[in-house]
PDBQT receptor file of N, H, CA, C and O in Angstrom, charges set to zero:
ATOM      1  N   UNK A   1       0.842  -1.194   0.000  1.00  0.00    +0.000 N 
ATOM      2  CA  UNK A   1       0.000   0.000   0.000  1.00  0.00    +0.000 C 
ATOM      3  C   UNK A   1       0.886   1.256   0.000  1.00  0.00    +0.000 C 
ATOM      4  O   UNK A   1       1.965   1.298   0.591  1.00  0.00    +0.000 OA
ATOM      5  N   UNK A   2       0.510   1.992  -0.504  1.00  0.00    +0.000 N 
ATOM      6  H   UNK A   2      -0.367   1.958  -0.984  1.00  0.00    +0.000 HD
ATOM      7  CA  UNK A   2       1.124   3.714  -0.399  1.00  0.00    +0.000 C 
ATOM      8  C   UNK A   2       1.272   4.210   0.882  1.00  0.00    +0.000 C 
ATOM      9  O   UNK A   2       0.430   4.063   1.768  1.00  0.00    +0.000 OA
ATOM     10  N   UNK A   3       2.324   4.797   1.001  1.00  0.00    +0.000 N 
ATOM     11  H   UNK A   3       3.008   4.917   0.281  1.00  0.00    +0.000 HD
ATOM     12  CA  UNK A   3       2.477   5.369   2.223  1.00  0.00    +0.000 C 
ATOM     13  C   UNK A   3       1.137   7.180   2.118  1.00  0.00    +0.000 C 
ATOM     14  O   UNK A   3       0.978   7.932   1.157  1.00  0.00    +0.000 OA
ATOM     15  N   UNK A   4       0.682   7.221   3.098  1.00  0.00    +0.000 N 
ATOM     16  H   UNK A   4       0.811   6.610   3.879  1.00  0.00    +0.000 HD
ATOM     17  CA  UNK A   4       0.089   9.029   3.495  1.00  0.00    +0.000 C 
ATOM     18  C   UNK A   4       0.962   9.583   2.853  1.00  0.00    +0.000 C 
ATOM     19  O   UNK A   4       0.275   9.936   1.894  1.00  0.00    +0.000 OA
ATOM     20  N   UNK A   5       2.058   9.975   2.612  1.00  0.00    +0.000 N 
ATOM     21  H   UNK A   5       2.616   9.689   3.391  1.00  0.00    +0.000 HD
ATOM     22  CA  UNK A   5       2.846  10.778   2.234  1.00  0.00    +0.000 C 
ATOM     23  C   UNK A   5       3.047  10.851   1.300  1.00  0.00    +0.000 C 
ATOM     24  O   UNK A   5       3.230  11.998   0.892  1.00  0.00    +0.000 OA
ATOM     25  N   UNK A   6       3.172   9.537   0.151  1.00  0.00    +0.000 N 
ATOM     26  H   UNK A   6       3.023   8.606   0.483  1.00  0.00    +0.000 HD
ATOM     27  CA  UNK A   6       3.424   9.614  -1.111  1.00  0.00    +0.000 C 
ATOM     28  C   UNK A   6       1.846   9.740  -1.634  1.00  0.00    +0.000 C 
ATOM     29  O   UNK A   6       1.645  10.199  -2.759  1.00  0.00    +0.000 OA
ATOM     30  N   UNK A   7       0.695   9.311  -0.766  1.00  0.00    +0.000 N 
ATOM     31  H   UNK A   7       0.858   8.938   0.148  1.00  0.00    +0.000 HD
ATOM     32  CA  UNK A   7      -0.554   9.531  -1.367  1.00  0.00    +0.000 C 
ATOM     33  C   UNK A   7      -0.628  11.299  -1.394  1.00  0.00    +0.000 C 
ATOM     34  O   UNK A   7      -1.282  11.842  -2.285  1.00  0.00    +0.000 OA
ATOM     35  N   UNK A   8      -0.038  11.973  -0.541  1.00  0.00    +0.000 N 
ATOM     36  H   UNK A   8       0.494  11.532   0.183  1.00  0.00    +0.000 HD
ATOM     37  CA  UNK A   8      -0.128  14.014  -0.240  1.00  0.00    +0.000 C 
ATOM     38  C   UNK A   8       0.321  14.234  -1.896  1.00  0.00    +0.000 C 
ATOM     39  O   UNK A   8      -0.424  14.671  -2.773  1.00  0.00    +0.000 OA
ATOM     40  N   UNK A   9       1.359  13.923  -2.018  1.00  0.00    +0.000 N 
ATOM     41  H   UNK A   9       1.964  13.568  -1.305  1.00  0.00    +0.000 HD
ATOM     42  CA  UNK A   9       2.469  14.131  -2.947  1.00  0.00    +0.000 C 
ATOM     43  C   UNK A   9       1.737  13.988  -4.198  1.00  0.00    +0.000 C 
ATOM     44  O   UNK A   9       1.339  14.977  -4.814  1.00  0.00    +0.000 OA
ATOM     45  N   UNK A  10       1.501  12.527  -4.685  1.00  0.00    +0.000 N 
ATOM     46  H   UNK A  10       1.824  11.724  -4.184  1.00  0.00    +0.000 HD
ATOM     47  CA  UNK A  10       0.458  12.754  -5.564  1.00  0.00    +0.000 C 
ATOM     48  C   UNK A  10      -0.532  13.342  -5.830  1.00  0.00    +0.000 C 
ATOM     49  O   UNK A  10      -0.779  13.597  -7.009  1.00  0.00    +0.000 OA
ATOM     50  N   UNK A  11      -1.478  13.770  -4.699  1.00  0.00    +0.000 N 
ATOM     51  H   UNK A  11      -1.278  13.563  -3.741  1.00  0.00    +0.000 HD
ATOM     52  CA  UNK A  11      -2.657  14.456  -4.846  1.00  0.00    +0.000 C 
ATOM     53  C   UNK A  11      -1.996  15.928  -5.007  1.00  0.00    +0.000 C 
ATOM     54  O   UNK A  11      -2.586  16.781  -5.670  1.00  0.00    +0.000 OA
ATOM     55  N   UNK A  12      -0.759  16.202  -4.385  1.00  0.00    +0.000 N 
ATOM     56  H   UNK A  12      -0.279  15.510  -3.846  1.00  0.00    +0.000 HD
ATOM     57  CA  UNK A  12      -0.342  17.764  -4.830  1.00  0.00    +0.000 C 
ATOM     58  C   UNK A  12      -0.020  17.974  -6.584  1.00  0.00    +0.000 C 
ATOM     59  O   UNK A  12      -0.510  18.782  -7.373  1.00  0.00    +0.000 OA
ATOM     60  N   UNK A  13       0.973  16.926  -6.787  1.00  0.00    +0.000 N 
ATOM     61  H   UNK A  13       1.371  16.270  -6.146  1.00  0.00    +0.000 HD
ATOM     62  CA  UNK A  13       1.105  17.261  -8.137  1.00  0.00    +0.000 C 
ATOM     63  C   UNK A  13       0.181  16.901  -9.093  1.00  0.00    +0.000 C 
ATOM     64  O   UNK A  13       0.256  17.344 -10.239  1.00  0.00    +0.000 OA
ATOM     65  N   UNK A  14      -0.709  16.117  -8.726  1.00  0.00    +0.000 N 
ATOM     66  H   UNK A  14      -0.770  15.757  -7.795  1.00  0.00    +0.000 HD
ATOM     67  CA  UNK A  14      -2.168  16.119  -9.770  1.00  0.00    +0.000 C 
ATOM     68  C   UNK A  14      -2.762  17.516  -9.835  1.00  0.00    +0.000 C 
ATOM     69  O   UNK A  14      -3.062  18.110 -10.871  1.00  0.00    +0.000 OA
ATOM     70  N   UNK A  15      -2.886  17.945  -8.640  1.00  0.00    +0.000 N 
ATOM     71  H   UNK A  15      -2.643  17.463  -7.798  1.00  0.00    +0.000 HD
ATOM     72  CA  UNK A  15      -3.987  19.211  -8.383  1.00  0.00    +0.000 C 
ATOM     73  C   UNK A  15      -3.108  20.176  -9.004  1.00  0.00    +0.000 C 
ATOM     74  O   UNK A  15      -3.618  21.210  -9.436  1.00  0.00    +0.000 OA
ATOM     75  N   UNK A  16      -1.804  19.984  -9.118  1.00  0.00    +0.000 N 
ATOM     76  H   UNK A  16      -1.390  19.144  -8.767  1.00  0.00    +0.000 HD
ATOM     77  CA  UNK A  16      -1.093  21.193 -10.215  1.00  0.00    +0.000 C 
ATOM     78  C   UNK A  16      -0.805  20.641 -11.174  1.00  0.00    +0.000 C 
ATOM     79  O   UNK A  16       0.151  21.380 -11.409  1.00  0.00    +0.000 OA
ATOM     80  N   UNK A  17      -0.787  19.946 -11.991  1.00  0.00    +0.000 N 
ATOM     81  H   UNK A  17      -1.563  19.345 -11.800  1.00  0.00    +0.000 HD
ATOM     82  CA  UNK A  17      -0.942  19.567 -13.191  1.00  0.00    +0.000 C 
ATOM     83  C   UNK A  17      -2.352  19.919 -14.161  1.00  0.00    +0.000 C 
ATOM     84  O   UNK A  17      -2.459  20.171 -15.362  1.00  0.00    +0.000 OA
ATOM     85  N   UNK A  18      -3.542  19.792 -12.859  1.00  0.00    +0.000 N 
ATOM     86  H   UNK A  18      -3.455  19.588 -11.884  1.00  0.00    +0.000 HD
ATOM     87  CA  UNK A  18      -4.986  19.760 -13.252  1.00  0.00    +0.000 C 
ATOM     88  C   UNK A  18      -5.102  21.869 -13.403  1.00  0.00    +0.000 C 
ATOM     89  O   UNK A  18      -5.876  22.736 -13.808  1.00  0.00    +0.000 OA
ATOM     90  N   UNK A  19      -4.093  21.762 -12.920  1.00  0.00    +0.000 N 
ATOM     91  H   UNK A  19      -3.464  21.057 -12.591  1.00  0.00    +0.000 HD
ATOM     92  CA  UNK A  19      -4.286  24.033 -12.569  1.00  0.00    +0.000 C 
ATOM     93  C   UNK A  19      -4.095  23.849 -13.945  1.00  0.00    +0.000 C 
ATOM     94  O   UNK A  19      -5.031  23.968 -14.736  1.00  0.00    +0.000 OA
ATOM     95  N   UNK A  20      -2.576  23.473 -14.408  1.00  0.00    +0.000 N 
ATOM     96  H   UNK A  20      -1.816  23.376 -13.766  1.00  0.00    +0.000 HD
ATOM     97  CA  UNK A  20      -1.870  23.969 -15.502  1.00  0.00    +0.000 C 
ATOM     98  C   UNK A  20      -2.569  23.402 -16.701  1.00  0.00    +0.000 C 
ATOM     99  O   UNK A  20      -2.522  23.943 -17.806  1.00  0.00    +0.000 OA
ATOM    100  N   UNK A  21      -3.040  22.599 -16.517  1.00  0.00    +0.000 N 
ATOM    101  H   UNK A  21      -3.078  22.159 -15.620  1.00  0.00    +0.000 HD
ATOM    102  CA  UNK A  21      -3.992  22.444 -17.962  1.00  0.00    +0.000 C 
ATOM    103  C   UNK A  21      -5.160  23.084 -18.199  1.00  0.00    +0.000 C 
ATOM    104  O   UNK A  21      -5.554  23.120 -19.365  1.00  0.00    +0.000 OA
ATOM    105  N   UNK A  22      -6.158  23.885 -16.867  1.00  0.00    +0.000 N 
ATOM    106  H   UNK A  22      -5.837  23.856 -15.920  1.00  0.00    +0.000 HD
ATOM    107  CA  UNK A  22      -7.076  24.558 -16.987  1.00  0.00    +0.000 C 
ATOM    108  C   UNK A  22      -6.668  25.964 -17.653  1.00  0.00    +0.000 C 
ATOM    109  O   UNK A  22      -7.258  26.648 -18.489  1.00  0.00    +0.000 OA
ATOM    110  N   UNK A  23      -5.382  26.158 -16.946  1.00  0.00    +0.000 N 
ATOM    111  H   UNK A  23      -4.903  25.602 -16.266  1.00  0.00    +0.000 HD
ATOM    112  CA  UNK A  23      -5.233  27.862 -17.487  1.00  0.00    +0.000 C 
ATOM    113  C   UNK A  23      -4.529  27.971 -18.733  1.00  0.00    +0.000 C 
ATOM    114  O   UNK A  23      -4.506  28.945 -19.486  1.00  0.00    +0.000 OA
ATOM    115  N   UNK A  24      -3.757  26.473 -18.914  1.00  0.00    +0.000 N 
ATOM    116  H   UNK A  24      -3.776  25.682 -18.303  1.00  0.00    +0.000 HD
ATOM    117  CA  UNK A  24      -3.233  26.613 -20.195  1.00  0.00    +0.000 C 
ATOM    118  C   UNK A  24      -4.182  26.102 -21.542  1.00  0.00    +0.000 C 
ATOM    119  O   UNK A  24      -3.615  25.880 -22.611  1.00  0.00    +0.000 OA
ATOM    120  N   UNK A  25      -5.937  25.905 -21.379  1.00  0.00    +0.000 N 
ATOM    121  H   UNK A  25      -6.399  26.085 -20.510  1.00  0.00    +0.000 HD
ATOM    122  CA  UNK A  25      -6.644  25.753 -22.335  1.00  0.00    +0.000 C 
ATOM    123  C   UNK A  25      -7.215  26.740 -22.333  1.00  0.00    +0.000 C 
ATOM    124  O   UNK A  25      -7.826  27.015 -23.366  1.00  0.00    +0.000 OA
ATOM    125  N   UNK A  26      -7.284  27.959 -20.875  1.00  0.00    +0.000 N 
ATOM    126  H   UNK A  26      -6.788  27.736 -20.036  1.00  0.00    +0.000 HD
ATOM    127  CA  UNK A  26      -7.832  29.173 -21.417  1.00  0.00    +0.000 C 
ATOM    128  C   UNK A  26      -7.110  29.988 -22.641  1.00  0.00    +0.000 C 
ATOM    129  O   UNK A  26      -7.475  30.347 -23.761  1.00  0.00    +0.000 OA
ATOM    130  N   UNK A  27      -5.629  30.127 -21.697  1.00  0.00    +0.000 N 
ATOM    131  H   UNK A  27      -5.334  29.836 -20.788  1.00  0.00    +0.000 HD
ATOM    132  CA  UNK A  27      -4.709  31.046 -22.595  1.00  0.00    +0.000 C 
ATOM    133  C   UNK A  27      -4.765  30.882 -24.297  1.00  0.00    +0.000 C 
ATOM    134  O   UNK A  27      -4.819  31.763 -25.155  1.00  0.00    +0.000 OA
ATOM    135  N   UNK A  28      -4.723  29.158 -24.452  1.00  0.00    +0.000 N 
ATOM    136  H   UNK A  28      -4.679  28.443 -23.754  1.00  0.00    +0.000 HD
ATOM    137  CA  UNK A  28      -4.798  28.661 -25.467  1.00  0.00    +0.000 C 
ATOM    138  C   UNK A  28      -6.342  29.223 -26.387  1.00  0.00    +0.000 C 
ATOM    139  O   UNK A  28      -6.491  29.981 -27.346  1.00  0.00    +0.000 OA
ATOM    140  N   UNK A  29      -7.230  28.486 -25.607  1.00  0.00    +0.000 N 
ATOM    141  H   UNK A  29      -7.109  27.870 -24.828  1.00  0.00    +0.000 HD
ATOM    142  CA  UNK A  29      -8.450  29.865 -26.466  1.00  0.00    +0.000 C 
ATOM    143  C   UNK A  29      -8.638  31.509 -26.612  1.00  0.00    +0.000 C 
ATOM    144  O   UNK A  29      -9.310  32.182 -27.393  1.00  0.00    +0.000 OA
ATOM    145  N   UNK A  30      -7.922  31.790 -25.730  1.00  0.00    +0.000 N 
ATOM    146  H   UNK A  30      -7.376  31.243 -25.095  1.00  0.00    +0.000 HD
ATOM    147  CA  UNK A  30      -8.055  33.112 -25.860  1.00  0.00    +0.000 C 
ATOM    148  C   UNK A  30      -6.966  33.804 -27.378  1.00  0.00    +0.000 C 
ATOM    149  O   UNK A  30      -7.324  34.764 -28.060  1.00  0.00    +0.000 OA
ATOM    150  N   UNK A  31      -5.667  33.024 -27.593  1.00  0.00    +0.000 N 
ATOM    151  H   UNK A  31      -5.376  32.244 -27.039  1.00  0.00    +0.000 HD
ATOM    152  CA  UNK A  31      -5.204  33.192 -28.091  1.00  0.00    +0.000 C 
ATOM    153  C   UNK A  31      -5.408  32.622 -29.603  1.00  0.00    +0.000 C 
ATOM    154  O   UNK A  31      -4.664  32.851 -30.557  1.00  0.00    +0.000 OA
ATOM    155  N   UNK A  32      -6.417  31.941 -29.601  1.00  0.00    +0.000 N 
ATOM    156  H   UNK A  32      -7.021  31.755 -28.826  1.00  0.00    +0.000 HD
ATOM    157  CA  UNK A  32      -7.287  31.604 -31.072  1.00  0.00    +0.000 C 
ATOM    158  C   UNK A  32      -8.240  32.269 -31.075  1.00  0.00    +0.000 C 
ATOM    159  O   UNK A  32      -8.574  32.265 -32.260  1.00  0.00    +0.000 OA
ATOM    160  N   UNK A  33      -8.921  32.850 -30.549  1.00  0.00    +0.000 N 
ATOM    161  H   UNK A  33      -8.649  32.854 -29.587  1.00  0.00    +0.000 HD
ATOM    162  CA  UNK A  33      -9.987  33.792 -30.874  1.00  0.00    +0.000 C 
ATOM    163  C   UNK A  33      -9.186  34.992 -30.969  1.00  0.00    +0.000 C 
ATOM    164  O   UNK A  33      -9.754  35.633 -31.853  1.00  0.00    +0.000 OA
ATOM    165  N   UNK A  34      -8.198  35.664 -30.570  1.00  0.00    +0.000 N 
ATOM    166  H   UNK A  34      -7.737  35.143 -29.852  1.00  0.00    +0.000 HD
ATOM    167  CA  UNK A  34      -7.308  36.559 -31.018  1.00  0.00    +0.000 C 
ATOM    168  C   UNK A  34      -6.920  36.602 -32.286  1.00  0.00    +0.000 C 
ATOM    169  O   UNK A  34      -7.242  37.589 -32.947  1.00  0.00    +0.000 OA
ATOM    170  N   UNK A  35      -6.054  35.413 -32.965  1.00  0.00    +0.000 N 
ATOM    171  H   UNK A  35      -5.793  34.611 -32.428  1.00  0.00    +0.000 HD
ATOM    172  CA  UNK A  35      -6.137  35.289 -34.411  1.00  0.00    +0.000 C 
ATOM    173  C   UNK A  35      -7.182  35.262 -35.337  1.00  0.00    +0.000 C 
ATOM    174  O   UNK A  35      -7.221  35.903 -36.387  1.00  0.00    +0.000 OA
ATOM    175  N   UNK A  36      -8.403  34.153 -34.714  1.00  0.00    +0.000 N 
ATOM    176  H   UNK A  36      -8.371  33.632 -33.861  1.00  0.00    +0.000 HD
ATOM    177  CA  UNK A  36      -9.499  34.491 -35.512  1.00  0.00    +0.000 C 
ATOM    178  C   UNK A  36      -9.755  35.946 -35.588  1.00  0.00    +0.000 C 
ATOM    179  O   UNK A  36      -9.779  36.273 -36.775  1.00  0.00    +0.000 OA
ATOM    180  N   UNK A  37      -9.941  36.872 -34.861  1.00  0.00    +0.000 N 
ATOM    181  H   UNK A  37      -9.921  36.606 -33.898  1.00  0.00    +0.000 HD
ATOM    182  CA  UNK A  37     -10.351  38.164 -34.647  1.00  0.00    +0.000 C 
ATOM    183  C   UNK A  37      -9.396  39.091 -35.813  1.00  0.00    +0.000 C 
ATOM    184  O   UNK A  37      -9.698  39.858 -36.727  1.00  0.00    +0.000 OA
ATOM    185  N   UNK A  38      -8.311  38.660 -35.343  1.00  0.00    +0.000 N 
ATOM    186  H   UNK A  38      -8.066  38.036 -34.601  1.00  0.00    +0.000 HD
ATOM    187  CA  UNK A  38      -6.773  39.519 -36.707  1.00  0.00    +0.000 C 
ATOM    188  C   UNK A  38      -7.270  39.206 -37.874  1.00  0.00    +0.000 C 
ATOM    189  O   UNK A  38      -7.456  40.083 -38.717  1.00  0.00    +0.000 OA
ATOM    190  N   UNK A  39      -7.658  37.486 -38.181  1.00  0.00    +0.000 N 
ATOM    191  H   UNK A  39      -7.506  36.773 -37.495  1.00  0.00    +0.000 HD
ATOM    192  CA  UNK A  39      -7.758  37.255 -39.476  1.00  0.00    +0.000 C 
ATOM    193  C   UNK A  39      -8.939  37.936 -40.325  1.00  0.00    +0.000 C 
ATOM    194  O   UNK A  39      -8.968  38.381 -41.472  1.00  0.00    +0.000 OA
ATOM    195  N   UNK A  40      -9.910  37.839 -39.298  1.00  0.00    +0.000 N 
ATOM    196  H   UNK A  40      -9.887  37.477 -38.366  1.00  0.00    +0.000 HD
ATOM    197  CA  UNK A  40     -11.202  37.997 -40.497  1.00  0.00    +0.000 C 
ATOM    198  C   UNK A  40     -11.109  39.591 -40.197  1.00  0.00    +0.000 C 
ATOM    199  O   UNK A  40     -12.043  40.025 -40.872  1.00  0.00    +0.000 OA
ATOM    200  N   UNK A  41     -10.633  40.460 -39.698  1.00  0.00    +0.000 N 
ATOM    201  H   UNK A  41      -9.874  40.108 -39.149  1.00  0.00    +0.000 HD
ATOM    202  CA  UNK A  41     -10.676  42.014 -39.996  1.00  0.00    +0.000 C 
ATOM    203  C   UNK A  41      -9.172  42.248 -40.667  1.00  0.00    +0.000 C 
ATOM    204  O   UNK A  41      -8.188  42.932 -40.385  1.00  0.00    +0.000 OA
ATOM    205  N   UNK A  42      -9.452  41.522 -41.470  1.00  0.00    +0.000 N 
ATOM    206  H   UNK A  42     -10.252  40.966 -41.699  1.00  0.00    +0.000 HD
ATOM    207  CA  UNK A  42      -8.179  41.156 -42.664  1.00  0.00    +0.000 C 
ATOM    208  C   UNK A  42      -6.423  41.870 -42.040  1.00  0.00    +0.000 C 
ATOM    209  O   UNK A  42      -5.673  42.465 -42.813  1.00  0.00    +0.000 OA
ATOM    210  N   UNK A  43      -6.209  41.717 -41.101  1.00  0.00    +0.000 N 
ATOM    211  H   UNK A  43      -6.818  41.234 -40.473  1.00  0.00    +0.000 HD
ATOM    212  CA  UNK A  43      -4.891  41.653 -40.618  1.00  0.00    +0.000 C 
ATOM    213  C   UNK A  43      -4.421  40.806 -40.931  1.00  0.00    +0.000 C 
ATOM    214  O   UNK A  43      -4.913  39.799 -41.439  1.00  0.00    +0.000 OA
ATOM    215  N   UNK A  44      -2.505  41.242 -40.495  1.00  0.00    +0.000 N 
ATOM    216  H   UNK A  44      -2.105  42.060 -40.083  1.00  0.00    +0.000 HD
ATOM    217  CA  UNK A  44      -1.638  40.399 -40.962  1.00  0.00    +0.000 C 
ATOM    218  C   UNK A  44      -1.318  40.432 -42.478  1.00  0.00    +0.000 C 
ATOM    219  O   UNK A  44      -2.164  41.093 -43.079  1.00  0.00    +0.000 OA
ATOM    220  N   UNK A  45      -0.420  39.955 -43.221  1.00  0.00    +0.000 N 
ATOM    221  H   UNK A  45       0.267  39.418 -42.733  1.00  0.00    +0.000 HD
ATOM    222  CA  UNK A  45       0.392  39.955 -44.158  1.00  0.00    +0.000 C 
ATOM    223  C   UNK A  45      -0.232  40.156 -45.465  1.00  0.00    +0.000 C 
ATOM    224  O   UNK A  45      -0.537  39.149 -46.103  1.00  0.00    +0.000 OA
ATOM    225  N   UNK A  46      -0.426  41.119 -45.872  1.00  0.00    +0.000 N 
ATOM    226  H   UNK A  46      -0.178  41.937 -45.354  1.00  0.00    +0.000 HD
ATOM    227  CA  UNK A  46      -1.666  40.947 -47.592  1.00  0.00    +0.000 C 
ATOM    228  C   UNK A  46      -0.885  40.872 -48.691  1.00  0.00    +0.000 C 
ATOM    229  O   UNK A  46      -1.396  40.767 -49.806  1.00  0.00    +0.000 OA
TER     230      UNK A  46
């Protein structure tokens, strides 16, 4: 069986793994609706 301690450990780095994928699918949409937004008000390279 797992020791308490290595069960803390895991539940810490899940619960930050689980952060970093929440904020890194915001950033990630925010930063495609940014391009969408450039593209269709015809920005960028003509």
């Amino acid at each position: 069986m797992a020791e308490h301690q290595d069960m803390t450990q895991a539940n810490n780095t899940f619960s930050a793994f689980t952060t970093l994928m929440k904020w890194g699918t915001i950033v990630s949409v925010i930063a495609g609706l940014l391009v969408i937004l450039i593209i269709s008000h015809g920005g960028g390279a003509k």
